[in-house]
Phi, psi and omega in degrees: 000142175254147166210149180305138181286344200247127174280113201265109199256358171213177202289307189308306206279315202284319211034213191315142186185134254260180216247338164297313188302309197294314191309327164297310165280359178295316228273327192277351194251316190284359186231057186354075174253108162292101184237187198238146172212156179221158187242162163189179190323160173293133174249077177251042155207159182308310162322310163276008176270010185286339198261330172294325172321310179296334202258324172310293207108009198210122132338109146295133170274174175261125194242142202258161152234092160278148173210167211269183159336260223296333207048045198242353175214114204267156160203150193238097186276177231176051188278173140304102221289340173252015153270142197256161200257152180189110145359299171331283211273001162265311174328320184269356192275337168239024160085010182249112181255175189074005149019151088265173160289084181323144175265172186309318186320299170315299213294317154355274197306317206264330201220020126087032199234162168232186181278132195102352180234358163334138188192156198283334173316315180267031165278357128016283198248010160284064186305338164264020169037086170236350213238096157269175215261175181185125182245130241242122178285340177283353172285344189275059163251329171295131164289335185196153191212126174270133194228154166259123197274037189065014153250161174246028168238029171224144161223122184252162169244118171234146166286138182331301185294338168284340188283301176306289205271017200210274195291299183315318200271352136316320201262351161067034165236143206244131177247158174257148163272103193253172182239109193246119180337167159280290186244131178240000000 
């Protein structure tokens, strides 16, 4: 995989780039959230994202883009990227049975992302708050976390605390906190 040598820290610096993504760093630059970014090959599994990890400094995290049976209530989980995920155990903690894999179309509509670039980022452009948000408790041990800036050939870094204290509360989203097993 290739990835850049050079860290890029504002919308300027990134220079060309497709209109979500600047629209991400604009938005992390007007709420004065600081981040580091790199651009490389498309990385759409966690697996290929290990080698940008080493080079970022930061955990990608894994982001889920779920929704119930009925598709009537979306959620955007937010894990550790090498714990593996099983339904069972988020479900009964936000009252939602049926667990799935939202299809694109939603992710499209709700978070402006396609598959492989799911991200915490695109709650952005979810305006009409359809989409919770549910963050994984083994992440608030991170100091910093990576994200795909709703594209998957960029990857940024921000800190846990600017996203809880800075981006979510711009965007007027309350995330719920879940406990999703190690081992099962």
């Amino acid at each position: 995989m290739k990835i850049s040598d050079r860290f890029f820290t504002s919308a300027s610096e990134r220079g060309a780039c497709i209109e979500k993504e600047r629209k991400v760093y604009e938005f992390l630059e007007s709420n004065n959230i600081p981040f580091a970014g790199l651009t490389h090959d498309e990385a759409a599994t966690i697996a290929l994202c290990e080698e940008i990890e080493q080079k970022l400094g930061a955990e990608i995290c894994k982001n889920l883009f779920l929704c119930n049976a009925q598709k009537t209530a979306f959620y955007l989980l937010i894990m550790p990227g090498r714990k593996v995920f099983k339904t069972k155990f988020l479900s009964k903690q936000i009252g939602s049975a049926r667990l799935s894999f939202a299809d694109a179309e939603h992710m499209e509509k709700f978070l402006n992302v396609t598959p492989g670039s799911v991200s915490a980022l695109g709650l952005l452009f979810d305006t009409e708050r359809q989409v919770r948000f549910l963050i994984d408790n083994d992440l608030l041990t991170q100091e910093t976390i990576g994200f795909h800036p709703c594209i998957n050939t960029s990857t940024v870094k921000i800190r846990l605390s600017d996203l809880s204290e800075r981006f979510l509360p711009a965007l007027d989203v309350e995330p719920t906190f879940v406990e999703l097993p190690t081992e099962f």
